[in-house]
N, C-alpha and C positions, 0 to 999 in steps of 0.2 A: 504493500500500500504506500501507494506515493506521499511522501511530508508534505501536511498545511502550511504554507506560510502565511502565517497570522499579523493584522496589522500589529503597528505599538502603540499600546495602549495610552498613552502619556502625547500622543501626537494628537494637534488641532486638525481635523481634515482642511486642505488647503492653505496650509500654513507649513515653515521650517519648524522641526522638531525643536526644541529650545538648546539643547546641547549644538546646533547648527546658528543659533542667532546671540549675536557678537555682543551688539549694545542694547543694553537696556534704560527704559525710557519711565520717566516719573519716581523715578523706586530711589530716590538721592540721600533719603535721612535713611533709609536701611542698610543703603551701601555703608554710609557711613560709619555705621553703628557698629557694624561688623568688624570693619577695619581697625574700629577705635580698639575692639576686643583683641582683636588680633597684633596691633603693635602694644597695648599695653602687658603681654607676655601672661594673659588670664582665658586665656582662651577655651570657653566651654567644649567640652564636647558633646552636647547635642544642641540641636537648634531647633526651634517648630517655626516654620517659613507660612504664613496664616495670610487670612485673607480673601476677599471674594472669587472666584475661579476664573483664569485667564488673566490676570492681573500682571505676570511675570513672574511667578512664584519657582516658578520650575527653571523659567532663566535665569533667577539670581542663583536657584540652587547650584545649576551649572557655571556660573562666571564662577562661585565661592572657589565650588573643588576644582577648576582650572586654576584659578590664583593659589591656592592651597597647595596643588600638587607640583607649580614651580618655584615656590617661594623654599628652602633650605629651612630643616626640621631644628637645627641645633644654629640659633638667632644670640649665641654669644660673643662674646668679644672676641676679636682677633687680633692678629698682627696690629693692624692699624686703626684698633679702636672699636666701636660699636658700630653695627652694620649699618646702611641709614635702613631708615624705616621704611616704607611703602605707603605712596601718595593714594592710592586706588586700587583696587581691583582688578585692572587692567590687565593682559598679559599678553605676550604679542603673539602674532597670530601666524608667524613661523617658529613658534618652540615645538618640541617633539611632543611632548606632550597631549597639542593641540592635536597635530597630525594622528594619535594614537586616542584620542576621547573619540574625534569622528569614525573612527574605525572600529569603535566600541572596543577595543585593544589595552587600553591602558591598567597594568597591573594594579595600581591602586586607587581605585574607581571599580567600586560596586552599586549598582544600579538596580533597587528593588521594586520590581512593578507586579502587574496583575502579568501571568502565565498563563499556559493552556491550560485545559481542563482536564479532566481525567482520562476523556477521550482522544484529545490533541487535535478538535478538530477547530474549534474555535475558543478565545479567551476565555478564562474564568471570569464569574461576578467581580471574583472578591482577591483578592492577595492572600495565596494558602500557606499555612503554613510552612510546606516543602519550600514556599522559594526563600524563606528567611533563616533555613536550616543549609540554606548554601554558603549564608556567608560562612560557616564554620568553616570550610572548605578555603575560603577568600582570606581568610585572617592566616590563615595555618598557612597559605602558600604566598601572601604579599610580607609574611614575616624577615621572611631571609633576607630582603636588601635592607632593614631597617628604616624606609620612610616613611614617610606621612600617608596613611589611607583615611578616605573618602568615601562615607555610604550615602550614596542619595535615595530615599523614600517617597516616591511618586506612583500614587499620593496616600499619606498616611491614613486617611480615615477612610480607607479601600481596604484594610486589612480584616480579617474574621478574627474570632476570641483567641482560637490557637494562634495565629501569626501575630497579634499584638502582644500576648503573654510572653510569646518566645524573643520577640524584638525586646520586650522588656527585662531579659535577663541579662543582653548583652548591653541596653542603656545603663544599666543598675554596677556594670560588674563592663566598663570598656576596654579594649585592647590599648595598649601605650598607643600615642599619637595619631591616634582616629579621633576622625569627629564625624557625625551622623546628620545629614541635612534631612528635617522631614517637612515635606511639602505636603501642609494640610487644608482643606477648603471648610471642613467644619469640623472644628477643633471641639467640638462638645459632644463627639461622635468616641473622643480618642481615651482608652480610658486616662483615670485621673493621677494614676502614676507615671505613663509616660508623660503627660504634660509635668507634672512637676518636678519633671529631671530632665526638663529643658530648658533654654533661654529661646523666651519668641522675639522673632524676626515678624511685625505688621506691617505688610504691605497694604499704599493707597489704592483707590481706584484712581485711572488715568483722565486728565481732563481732556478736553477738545485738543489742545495740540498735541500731547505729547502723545493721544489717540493716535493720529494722523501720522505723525511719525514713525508711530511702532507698525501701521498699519502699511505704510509705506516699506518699510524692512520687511515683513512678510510678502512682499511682490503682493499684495490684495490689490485686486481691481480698483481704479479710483471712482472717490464719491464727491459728490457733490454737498454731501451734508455730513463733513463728519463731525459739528455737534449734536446732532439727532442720534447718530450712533453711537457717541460718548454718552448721552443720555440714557438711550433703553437699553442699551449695554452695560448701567451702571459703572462703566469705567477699564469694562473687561475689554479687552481684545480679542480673547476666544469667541465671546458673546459677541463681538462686531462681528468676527469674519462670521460666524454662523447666520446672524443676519442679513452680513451680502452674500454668502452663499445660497438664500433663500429667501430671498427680496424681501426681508423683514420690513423694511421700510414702509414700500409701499402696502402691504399687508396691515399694517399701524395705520394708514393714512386711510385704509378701507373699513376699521376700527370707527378712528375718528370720525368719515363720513359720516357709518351707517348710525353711531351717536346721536352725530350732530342732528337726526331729525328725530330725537323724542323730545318728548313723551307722546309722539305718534309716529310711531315706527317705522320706517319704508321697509313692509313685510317682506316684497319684491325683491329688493338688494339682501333682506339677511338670509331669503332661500338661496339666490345665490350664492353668497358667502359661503353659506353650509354646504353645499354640494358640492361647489369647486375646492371644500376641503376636507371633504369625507371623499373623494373620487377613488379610485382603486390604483393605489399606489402614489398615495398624496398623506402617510403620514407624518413625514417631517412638517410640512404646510401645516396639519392636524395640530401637532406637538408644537407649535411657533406662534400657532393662532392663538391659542388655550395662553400659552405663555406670557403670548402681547397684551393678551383681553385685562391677564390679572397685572400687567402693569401699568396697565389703563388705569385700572379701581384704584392700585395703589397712588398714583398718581393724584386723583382725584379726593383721594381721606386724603395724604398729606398736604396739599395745596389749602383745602377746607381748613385745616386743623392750623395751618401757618395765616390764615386769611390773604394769601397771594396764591398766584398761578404759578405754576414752574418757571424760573429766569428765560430757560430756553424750552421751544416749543418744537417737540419731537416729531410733528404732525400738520401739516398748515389746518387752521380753525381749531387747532387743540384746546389755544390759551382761553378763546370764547366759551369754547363746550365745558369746560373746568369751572370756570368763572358762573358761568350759568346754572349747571348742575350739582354744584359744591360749594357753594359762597359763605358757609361758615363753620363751627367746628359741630355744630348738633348734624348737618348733615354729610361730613365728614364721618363721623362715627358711623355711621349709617352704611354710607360705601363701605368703610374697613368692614363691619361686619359681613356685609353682603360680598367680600372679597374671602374675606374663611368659608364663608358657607358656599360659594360658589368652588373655590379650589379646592374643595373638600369631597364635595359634588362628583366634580372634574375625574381627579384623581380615582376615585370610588368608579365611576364609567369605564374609563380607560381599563382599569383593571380586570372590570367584568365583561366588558366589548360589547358596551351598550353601542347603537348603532350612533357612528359618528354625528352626523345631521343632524338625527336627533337632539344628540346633546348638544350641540351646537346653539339649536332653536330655545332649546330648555334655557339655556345658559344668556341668548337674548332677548327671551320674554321674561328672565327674572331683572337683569338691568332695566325693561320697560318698565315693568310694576313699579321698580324703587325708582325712579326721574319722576311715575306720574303722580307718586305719591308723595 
């Protein structure tokens, strides 16, 4: 039987894997922080790299253990004095090193993701145990040159009970000169002893430029609006490209339309809506609509609840339909709730494979009720 080649799990579709992108953009007070650890000769070894997903988490992880694994283990005095220190993170992009992380090659550089399954035919849920029973394997053979190793965990609250237990014997109890980067997106997921035998690393979300920029370094097609996709992106980049990979934009602006006429609905456009994203073979579309809808509500509580409209408007007629719909904080509360109960809804369909449309329709006759009410 022929070998699956399985994607990587840790890869944005349509995007560089993050061990392939060089600079990273918005993430300045984390670099920093790092570095400060690292030249003042205190240097933790674990780290929980947190934060919303897509954000750079997984890039800072990798710039860390490139700078890490060229920087010299024994930082004492020499001949001629104290070594200078290190302005950045940077490391140039002809050391060996580099050449041997692209080729997933580099002896000390361990990289913990989700694996196949039992069957080998596609990836696991979860990060199983077995693959954090390798590093034992990794520590015992990167020991003979005595340097500096590197475990990156991508992404940590992807692991099952066994592979977080077993990760946490070797946090508790580390190999000399390792240090453990764990790239987590919901750190309240991780149990409460790895987190506290770590030091976090918080990363921000990215604003409109430094979006643009990063989005620019992934080769992404260019936009015309990239603070609309800093917006419903929350700041992610991953959550950008998924959005131009699947015209989340104007999908949002099909949102806003069909909105923008209650509390008398144009039934018309939300049949369409619903069919052009229940079609057969349209569940990403499904999965994005659902997505946008509940960024819609939220939107609309927190505007009510701050008594403005969002600065920037994701949507053209966004800033009006908010203002109209949510004009203070008693019916802000209102959306919030009708935002739980809908994505509660949601979720609970999906699961059981209520008929797409359907729920769709269910999901724009309860937004009706709540504007006409």
């Amino acid at each position: 039987m022929a070998e699956v080649e399985l994607p990587e799990p840790d890869r944005v579709e349509g995007a560089p894997h993050p061990r392939e992108t060089r600079t990273l953009f918005g993430q300045d007070a984390a670099q920093a922080e790092f570095l400060q650890a690292f030249n003042s000769g205190r240097l933790h070894h674990g780290w929980l790299i947190t934060g919303p997903q897509g954000i750079g988490k997984a890039t800072l992880a990798w710039q860390i253990a490139r700078f890490l694994l060229t920087q010299p283990v024994d930082q004492g005095a020499g001949l001629f004095g104290e070594p200078e220190k290190p302005g950045s993170l940077a490391t140039p992009p002809d050391h060996p090193v580099e050449a041997r992380i692209q080729a997933m090659s580099e002896p000390g550089l361990f990289l913990l993701r989700r694996g196949p399954n039992e069957k080998g035919d596609k990836l696991a849920g979860d990060i199983l145990v077995k693959e954090v029973r390798k590093l034992k394997n990794f520590f015992a053979l990167s020991a003979a040159d005595g340097g500096r190793r590197v475990v990156i965990v991508d992404a940590a609250d992807e692991m099952n009970v066994s592979a977080a237990n077993a990760l946490l014997k070797v946090l508790e109890e580390p190999p000399a000169n390792t240090v453990m980067l764990l790239v987590c997106h919901q750190p309240s997921r991780l149990l409460p002893t790895i987190r506290s035998r770590c030091r976090e690393l918080r990363l921000a979300a990215l604003g409109p430029e430094d979006m643009a920029q990063a989005l620019a370094q992934a080769e992404a097609p260019e936009t015309n609006n990239p603070a609309a996709l800093a917006e419903l992106s929350a700041g992610s980049v991953g959550e950008a490209l998924r959005l131009m990979n699947q015209n989340g934009l104007a999908i949002y602006q099909e949102l806003v339309d069909l909105y923008g006429t209650l509390p008398r609905l144009d039934r018309a456009r939300a049949l369409k809506l619903a069919e052009s994203a229940a079609a057969r073979g349209a569940e990403a579309k499904l999965d994005l609509l659902f997505a946008l809808n509940e960024s819609l509500l939220a939107r609309l509580a927190r505007s009510g609840a701050i008594g403005q409209p969002p600065a920037i408007e994701a949507a053209r007629g966004e800033a009006a339909l908010i203002a109209r719909l949510s004009p203070d904080p008693h019916k802000a509360r209102i959306w919030a709730n009708l935002a739980q109960e809908i994505g509660a809804r949601t979720r609970h369909g999906r699961a059981v494979n209520l008929d797409p449309a359907a729920l769709i329709l269910d999901t724009v006759f309860k937004i009706q009720k709540t504007a006409a009410g």
